[in-house]
C-alpha positions as CSV (number, residue, x, y, z in Angstrom):
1,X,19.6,-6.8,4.9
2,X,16.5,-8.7,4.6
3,X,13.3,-7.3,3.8
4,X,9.5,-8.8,4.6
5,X,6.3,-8.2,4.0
6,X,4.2,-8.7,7.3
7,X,1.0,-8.0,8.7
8,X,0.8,-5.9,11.9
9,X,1.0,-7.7,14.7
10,X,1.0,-6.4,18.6
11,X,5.1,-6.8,18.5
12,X,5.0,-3.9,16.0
13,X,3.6,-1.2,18.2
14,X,7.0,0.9,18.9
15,X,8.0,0.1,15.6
16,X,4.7,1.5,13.9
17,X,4.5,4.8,16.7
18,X,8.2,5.4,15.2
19,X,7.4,5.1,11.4
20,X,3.7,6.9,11.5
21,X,5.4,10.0,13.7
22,X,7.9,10.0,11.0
23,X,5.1,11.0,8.4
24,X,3.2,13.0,10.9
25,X,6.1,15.1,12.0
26,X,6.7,16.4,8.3
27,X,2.7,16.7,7.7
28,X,3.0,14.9,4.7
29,X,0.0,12.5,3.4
30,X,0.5,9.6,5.0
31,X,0.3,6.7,1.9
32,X,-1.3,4.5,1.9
33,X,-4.3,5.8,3.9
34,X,-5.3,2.4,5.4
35,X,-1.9,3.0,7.6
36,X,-3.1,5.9,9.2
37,X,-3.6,6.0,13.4
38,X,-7.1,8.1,13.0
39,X,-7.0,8.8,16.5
40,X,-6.7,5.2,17.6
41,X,-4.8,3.1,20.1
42,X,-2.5,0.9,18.1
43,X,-4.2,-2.0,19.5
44,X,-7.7,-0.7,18.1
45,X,-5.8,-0.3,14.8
46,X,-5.0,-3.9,14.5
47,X,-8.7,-4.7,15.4
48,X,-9.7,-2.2,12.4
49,X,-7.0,-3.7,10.1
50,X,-8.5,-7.6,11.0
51,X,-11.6,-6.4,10.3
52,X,-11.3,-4.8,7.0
53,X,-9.8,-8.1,5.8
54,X,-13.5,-9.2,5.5
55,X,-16.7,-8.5,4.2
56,X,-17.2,-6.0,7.7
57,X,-15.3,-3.5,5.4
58,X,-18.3,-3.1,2.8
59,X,-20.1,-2.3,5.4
60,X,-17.9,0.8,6.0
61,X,-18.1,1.4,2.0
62,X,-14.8,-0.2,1.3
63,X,-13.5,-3.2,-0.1
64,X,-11.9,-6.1,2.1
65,X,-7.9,-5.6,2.1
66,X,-5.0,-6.5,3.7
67,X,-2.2,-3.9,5.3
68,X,1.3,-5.0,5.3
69,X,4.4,-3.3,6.5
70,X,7.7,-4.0,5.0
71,X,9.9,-4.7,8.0
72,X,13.5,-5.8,8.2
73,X,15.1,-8.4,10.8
74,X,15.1,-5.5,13.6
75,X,11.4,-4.8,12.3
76,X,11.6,-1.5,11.6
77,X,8.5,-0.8,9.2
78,X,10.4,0.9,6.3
79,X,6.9,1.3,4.5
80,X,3.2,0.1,4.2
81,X,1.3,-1.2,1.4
82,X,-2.4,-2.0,1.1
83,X,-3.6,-4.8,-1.0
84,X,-6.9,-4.7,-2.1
85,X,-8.4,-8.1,-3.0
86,X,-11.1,-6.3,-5.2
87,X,-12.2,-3.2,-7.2
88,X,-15.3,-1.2,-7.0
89,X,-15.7,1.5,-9.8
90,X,-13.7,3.9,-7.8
91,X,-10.5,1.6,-7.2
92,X,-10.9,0.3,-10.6
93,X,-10.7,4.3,-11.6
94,X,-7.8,6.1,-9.8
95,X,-7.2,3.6,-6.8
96,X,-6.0,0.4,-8.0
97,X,-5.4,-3.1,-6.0
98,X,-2.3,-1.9,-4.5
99,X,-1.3,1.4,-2.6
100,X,2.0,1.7,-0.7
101,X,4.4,4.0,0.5
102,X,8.0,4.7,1.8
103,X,8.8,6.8,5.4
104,X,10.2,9.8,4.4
105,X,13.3,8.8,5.7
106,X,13.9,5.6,3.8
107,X,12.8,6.9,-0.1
108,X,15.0,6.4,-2.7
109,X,16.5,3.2,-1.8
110,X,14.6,1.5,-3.7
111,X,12.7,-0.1,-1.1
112,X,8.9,0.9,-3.0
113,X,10.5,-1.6,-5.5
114,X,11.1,-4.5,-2.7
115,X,7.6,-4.2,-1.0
116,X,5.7,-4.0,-4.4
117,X,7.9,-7.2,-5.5
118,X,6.4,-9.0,-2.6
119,X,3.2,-7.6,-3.1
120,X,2.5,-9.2,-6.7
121,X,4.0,-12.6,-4.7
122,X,1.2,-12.1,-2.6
123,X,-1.2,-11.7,-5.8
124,X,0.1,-14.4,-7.8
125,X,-0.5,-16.9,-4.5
126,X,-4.3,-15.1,-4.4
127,X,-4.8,-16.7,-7.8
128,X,-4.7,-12.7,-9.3
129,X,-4.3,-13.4,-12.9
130,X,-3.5,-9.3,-12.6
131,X,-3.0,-6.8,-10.7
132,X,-3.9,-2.9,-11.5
133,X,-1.5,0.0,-9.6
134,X,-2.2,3.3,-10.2
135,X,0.4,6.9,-9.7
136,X,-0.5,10.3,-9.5
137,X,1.1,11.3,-13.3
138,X,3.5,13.6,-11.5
139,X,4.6,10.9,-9.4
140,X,7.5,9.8,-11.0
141,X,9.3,7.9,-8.7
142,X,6.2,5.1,-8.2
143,X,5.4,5.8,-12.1
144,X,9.4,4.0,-12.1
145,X,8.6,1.5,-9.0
146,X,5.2,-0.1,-11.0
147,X,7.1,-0.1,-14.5
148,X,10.0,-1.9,-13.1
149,X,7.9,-4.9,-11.5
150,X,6.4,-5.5,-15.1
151,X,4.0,-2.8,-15.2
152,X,1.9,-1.5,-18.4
153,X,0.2,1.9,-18.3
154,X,-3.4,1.7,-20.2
155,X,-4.1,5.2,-19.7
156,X,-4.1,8.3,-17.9
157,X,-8.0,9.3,-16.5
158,X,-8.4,13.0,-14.7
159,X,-10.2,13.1,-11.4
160,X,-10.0,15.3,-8.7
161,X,-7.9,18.0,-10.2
162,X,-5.4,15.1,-11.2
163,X,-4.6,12.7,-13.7
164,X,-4.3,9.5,-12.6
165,X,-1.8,7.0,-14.5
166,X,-3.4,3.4,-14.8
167,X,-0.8,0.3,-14.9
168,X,-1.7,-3.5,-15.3
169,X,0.7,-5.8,-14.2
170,X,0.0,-9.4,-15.2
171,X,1.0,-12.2,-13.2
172,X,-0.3,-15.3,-15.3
């Protein structure tokens, strides 16, 4: 099967309504954030995610970003990731330049690995000499994911009744 990384596009609607039920269904924390309906028509959503592409997202007190959903041929959306294309002190903290995550359905197949793999793609053709990820320390399974696309933990940093593990990946 082949595996993409590709922004949301009107096409994706019954695909996305599928994947985001998924996580609601189970009331789990739907990862990464930025792939959350808020109440919105899809449609509205794809307005949102244009926008935070640019500078309007500072304006909301974020940094611009890009969502993605890793679709195969069918495009199903197996999982979203959220590339940021810059830090502010929190990112740079606990957040990181890259949040994903896999529907509940579709873990463990090694598909976090896949859409992170494209990600850094992504990065390298931004001209990021490196990228920073960042796990919840009892995360294991992303803790794996980051290490196995060339990740290197600088450190662990509590905040928020967590600890936070910290991984450069460097892509030059």
């Amino acid at each position: 099967m082949n595996f993409k990384l590709i922004e949301p596009t009107v096409k994706l609607e019954k695909s996305y309504i599928d994947y985001i039920s998924e996580w609601e269904n189970l009331e789990e924390q739907i990862v990464p954030y930025a792939s959350r309906r808020n109440k919105l028509e899809y449609l509205q959503l794809i307005d949102n995610w244009k926008s935070d592409k640019t500078d309007k997202a500072c304006e909301k007190g974020f940094v611009p970003a890009t969502l993605y959903f890793l679709v195969d041929e069918k495009e199903k959306i197996y999982g979203a990731l959220h590339f940021r294309h810059q830090l502010n002190e929190y990112l740079l903290k606990t957040g990181g330049h890259i949040g994903y995550g896999i529907r509940p359905s579709e873990r463990k197949k090694g598909y976090a690995s896949k859409m992170l793999s494209s990600a850094l793609k992504i990065a390298k053709q931004l001209d990021f000499e490196k990228v920073l990820i960042t796990c919840d320390k009892n995360n294991i399974a992303s803790a794996k994911t980051i290490v196995k696309n060339g990740g290197i933990l600088e450190n662990e940093v509590y905040g928020d009744g967590e600890i936070t593990q910290r991984y450069w990946v460097t892509l030059r």
